[in-house]
N, C-alpha and C positions, 0 to 999 in steps of 0.2 A: 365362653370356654366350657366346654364338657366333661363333668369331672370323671377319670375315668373307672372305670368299673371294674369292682374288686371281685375274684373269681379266688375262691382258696380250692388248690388242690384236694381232692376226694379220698374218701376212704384212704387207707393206712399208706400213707406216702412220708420219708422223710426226706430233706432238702438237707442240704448242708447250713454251717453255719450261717458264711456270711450269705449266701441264698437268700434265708430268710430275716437278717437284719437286711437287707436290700429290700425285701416285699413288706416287713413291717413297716420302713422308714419310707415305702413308696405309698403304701395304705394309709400313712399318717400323715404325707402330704397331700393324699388325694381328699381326706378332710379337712385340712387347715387350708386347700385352697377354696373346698367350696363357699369356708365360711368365711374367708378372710375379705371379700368385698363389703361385707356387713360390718365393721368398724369402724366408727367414728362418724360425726354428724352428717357427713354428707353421703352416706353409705345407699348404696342399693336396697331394694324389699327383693323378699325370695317370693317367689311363690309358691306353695307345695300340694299338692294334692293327698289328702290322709288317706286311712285307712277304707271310710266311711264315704270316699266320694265325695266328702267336702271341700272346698279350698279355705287356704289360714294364709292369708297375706301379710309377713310381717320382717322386721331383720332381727331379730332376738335370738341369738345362738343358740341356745337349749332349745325353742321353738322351733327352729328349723329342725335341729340333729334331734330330738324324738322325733322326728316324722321320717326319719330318712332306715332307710332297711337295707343295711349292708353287710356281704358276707364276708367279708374277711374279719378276722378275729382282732388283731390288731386295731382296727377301724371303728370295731366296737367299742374298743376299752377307750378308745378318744372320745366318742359320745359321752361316755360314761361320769370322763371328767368336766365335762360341759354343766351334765344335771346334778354331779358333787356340789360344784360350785354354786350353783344354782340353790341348791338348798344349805349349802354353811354361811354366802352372802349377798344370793341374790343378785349380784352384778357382774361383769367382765366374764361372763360367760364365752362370748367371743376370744378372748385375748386371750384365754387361758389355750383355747387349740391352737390359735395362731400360733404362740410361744412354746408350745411342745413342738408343733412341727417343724420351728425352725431349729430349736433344740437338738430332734432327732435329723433333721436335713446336715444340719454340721458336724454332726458326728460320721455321718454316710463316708467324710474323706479317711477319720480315722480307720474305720472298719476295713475301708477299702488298702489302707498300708497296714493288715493285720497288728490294729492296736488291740490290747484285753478289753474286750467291755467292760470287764471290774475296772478298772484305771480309769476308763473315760466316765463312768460313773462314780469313783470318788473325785474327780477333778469336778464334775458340775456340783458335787452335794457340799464339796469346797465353796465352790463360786455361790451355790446358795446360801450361804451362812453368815458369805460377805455382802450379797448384795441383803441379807436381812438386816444385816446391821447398817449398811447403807440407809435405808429406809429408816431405819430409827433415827438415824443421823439428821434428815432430810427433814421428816416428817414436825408438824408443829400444831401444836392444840388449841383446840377452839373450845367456848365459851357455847353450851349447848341451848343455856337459855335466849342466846343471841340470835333472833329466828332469822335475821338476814343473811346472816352467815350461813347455818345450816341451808335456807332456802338458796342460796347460791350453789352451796356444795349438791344439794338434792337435783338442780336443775342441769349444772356441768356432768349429774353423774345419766340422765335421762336427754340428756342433748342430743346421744347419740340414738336417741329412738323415735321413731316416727312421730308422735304426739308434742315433740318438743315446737313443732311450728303452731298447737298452740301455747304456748307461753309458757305462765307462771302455774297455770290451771293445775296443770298432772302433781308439780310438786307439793303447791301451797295444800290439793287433797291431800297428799301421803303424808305430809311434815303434821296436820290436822290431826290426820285419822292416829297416826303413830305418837303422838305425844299424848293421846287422850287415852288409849289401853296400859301405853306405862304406868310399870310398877315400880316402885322402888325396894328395892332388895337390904337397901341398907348398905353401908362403907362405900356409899358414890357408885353402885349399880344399879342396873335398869334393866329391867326383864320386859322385855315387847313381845307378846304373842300374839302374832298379825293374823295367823292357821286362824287360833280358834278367837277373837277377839274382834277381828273385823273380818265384815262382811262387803262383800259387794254386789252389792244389783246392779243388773244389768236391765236397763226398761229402754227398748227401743223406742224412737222419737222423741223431737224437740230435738235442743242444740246441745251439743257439748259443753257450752256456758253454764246450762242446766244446771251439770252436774255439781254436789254438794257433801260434803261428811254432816251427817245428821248427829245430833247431840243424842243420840238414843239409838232406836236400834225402829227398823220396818220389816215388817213380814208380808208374805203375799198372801194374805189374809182377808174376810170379811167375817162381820159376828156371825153367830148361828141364826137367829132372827131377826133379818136386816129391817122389818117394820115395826118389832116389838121394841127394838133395845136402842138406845144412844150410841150414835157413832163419833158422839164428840164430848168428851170429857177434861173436863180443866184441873189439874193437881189430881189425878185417879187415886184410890187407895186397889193397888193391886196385889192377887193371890194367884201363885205359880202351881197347878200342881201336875204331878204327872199321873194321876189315877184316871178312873175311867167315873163319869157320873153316870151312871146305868145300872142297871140290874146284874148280878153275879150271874155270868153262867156258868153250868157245871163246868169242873175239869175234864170232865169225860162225858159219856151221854145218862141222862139222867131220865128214868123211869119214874111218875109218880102215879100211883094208881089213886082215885079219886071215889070214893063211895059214893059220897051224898055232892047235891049241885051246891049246896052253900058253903064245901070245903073249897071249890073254884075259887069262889067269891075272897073267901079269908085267902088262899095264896095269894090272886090279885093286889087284894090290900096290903101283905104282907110286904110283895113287892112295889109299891106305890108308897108304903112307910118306909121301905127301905132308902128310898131316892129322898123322901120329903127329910126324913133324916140326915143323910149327909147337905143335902141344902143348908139345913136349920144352922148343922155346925159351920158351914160357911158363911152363912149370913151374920151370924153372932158376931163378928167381926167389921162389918157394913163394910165390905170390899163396895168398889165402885168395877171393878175388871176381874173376870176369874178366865186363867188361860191355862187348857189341861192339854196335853201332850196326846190324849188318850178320846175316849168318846165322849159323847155327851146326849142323854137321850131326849125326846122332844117334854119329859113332863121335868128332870131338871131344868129344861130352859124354860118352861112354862114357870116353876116357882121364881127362877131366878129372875126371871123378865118384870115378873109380876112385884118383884122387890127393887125394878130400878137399876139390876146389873147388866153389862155387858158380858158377854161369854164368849170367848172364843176357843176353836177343839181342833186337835189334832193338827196344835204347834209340835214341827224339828224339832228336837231333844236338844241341837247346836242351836236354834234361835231362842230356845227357852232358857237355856243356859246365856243369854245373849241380852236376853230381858232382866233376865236376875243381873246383871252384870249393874246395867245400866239403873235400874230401879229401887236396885238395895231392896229386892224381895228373896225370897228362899223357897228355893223348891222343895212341894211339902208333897208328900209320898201318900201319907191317908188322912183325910179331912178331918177327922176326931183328934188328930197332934196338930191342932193348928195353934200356932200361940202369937201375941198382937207382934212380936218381933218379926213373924214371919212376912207381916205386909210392906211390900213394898210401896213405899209414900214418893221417894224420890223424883219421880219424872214430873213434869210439868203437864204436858198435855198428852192426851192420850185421840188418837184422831182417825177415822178411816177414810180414805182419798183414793180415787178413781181416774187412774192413771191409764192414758190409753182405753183398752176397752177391759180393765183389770181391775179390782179393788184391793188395794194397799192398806194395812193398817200403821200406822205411826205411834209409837210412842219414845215422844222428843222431850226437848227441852228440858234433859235430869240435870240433876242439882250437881252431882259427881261423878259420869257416866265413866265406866272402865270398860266398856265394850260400845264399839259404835257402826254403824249400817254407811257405807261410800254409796251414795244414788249418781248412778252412770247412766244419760243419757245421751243419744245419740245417732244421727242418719241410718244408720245398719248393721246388721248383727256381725259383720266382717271389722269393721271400728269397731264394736263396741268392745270387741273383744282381744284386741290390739290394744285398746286404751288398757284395758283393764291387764294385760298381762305387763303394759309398761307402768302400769299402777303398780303392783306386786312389785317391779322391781324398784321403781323411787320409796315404798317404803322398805322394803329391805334396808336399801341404803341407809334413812333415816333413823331405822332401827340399828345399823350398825355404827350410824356414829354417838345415837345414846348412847350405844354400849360402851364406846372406844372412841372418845373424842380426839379424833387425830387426822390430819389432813397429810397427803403427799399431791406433789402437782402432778396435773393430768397433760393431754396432750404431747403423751408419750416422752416427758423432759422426766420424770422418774427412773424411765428405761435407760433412757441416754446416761444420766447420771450415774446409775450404776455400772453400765458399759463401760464410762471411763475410768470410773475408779477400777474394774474390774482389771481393765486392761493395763491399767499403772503397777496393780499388785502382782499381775502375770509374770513380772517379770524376779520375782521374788519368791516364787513356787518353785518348792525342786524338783529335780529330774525330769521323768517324763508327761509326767501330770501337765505341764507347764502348757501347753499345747490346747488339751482340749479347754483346761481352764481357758487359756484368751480363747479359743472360739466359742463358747459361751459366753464370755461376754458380749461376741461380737451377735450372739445370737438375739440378746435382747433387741439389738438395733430392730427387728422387725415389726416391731411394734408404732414407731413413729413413722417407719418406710412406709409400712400400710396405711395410715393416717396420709400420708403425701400421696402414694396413689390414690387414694381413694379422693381425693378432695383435686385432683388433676392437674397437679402443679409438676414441674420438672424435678423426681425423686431426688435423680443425683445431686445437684446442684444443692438443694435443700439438704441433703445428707450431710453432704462436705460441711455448709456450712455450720450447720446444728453441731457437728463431731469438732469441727475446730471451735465451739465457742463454749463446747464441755469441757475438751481437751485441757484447758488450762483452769479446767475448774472456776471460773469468775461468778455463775453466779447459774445454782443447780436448776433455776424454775425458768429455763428456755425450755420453749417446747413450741410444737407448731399448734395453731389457731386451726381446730380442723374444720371451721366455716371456710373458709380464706385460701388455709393454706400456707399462709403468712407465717414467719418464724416472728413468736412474740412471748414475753414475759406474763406465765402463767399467775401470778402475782393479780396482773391488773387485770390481765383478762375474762379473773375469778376461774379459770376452768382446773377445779381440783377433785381428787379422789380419795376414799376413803382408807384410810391406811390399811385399816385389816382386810378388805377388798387386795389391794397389790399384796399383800404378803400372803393371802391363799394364793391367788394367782399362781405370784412366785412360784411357791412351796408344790400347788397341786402339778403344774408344768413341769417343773424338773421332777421331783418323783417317778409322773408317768414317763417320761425322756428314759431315766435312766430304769426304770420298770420292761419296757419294747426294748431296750436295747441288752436286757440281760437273758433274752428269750434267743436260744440258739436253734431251736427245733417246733416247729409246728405238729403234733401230733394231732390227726382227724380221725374220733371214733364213729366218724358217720358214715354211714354204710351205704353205697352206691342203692338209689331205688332202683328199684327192677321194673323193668317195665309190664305192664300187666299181658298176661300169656305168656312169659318169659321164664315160667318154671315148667314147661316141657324139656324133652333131653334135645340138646341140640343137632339142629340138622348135618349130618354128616357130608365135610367140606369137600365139593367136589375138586378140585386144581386143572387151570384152564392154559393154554398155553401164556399168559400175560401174565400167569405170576412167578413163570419159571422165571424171567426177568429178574425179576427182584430177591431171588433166593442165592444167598451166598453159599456156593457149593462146597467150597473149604470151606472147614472148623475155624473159629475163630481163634 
């Protein structure tokens, strides 16, 4: 199906209202359908071609919609909510458009019997408040130290990503990498900062088995004198710092006029005490590792070699910050304030490994690591890079159920359950509200519908049945199996979602719904390009007999 392509009128044009809730709600389906094949585990890969002439082969909704460039305005702000999402929880990137668009598709009938969009929008901000407390209702909490649980919920929430055929791998990394940067906040919180706290390499080659969260942190690093210095050190005593080991140069250009040849001499030496100096205060502490952010010139390395240390120069700022995490050292700023707290003891091994045709340094096996390195390897740089963006989202996840220990079932029996309750309370809304409220409820249904197509079983039939087996409320965790297809009890089948996942959802779909639909006017300040040569005076219109034709001779 070819999604169709969004054209916004140019320069200063205004449409009438419903005109344009008809081309917004048409723009908003033309994204929710590109991306709706992309939901749930049996889901299609897009292919896209970037910016760059790359290709990125993936189904990861945010993935797809940054890559995509469309003009309509509306069509933008749907993207927009994709990558919200994307960074308050990392997951349901997908469902989030799919569920605006059917949002705003259900409303298309109100607009169309001139309902107010104010009305239709306080009847959905109604129905969100109910189905939020639905959710609370629904939702049941988990036990975070319980790693089979959380590895269930990490794996149902990555099921639907490509990497889930291989297994346990994708989650047990993230469940790993994300308990090990946790902090604890105090009063039963937990701060996970996945940004700046882990990392991930990516090393082409070998198997995906490979891959591994290292208890430390690796750079793509070799020492400065890879034959003077140890590449393999056991319990290091390491010094972080960010200076430069070298000689000052001036701030600006520096003139020294020189009389005599022996004044050469004493700068020389001047600058050679200068370097043996900051060594000495390094040394006084018997680092076994010194890692500066900055330079390092060949007679520091010469002292330093000569005392037994390894050095490495011009580590990331993020991976030195990365090392301090992991090693319990401090980044020291000027080698004269060094004091023995600042050395990091922590790590176990300190290692350099030559990976492919690359040298790696390692430093693993810390006693308390709060920052740590994901090693991704794998057949090619198109996987590796799919793994690692479905990495990113299994630890989101995990990081959001530290936060928010709470589970709702997945497999779209969430949706449904609120759908009915929705649809039972409809009937108890006054006046005219009453209306778009149940179709909003009915609008959630879309979410399990897609789930059925997408997994190729007969919608309807699967619909009917799933809605008569909520209808009476018996028992909220039906939902369809979206390997199968199968209507089955999300319960047994482990296939669950993280609470605060569905309730951004929720929350960011109707918003935008009711956001597109309070837009009566498109105003465009872009000004038609002209084409070039096109600012001469124009050629004076000759009239031919075939346009007399077309000239209405009465006044209108």
């Amino acid at each position: 199906m070819h999604a169709p392509v969004l054209v916004l009128k140019d320069s200063l044009k205004r449409e009438s209202g419903t005109k344009v809730h008809h081309a917004n709600i048409q723009a908003s389906k033309a994204v929710a359908d590109i991306i709706r094949t992309t939901l749930g585990p049996q889901s299609m890969l897009k292919m896209l071609l970037d910016a760059s002439g790359g290709i990125v082969v993936t189904n990861d909704g945010n993935a797809i919609l940054r890559e995509l460039d469309l003009a309509h305005p509306a069509a933008k702000s749907m993207i927009e909510l994709s990558r919200t999402q994307d960074e308050e929880v990392g997951d349901g990137t997908t469902s989030v458009i799919v569920l605006a668009g059917e949002m705003l598709h259900v409303a298309e009938a109100f607009i169309d019997k001139n309902y107010h969009p104010t009305v239709i929008c306080r009847a959905y901000n109604k129905a969100l408040e109910d189905a939020i407390a639905v959710l609370d209702k629904i939702a049941m909490s988990i036990d975070v130290k319980d790693r089979s649980t959380v590895l269930g919920l990490v794996k149902s929430c990555i099921g639907t990503k490509f990497t889930s055929q291989f297994g346990d791998l994708i989650a047990d990394l993230a469940i790993d990498a994300t308990t090990t940067v946790g902090v604890d906040l105090g009063q039963g919180l937990r701060e996970v900062d996945i940004k700046k706290y882990i990392k991930v390499e990516k090393v082409p080659g070998g198997q995906l088995e490979d891959s591994k969260v290292l208890k430390g942190v690796m750079i793509n690093k070799d020492v400065v004198a890879p034959g003077k210095m140890k590449r393999k050190i056991v319990n290091p005593r390491i010094i972080l710092l960010d200076c430069p080991l070298e000689y000052k140069k001036g701030e600006n250009q520096t003139n020294a006029e020189l009389v005599r040849e022996e004044d050469w001499e004493v700068l020389l030496k001047m600058e050679e005490e200068y370097i043996e100096n900051l060594c000495m205060q390094i040394l006084k502490f018997k680092p076994d590792l010194v890692i500066t952010e900055k330079g390092l010139s060949d007679l520091a390395c010469h002292y330093l070699s000569k005392a037994g240390v390894s050095a490495i120069r011009r580590v990331r700022k993020t991976d030195n910050n990365r090392i301090a995490k992991a090693s319990g050292a401090v980044i020291v700023n000027r080698p004269d304030e060094l004091q023995e707290s600042d050395v990091g003891t922590g790590a176990g091994l300190f290692e350099v490994k030559k990976i492919g045709d690359e040298f790696f340094t390692f430093i693993v096996d810390c006693k308390d690591p709060k920052a740590c390195t994901v090693l991704l390897r794998g057949a090619s740089k198109d996987l590796l890079n799919e793994v690692e963006r479905n990495l990113q989202d299994a630890m989101s996840v995990a990081r959001n159920i530290l936060k928010n220990p709470k589970l709702v079932p997945g497999g779209g029996a969430t949706e449904l359950t609120v759908s009915a309750t929705l649809k039972q309370k409809s009937s108890s809304v006054e006046g005219i509200e009453k209306w778009p409220y149940e179709a909003a409820a009915i609008a959630f249904e879309a979410i399990p519908r897609t789930l059925a197509q997408n997994c190729g079983v007969n919608v309807i039939r699967t619909m009917t049945a799933l809605q008569g087996k909520h209808a009476n409320g018996e028992n909220a965790w039906t939902g369809i199996d979206g390997n199968t297809g199968a209507i089955a009890d999300m319960k047994e089948r482990k296939i669950w979602d993280a609470y605060n996942v569905k309730a951004q959802t929720f929350k960011t779909a109707i918003e935008a719904a009711c956001m597109l639909l309070r837009i009566d006017d498109i105003v465009s300040g872009i000004k038609k390009k002209q084409a070039p040569g096109a600012g001469q005076a124009p050629k004076p219109k000759v009239e031919t007999e075939a346009d007399a034709d077309g000239e209405q001779i009465l006044p209108d």
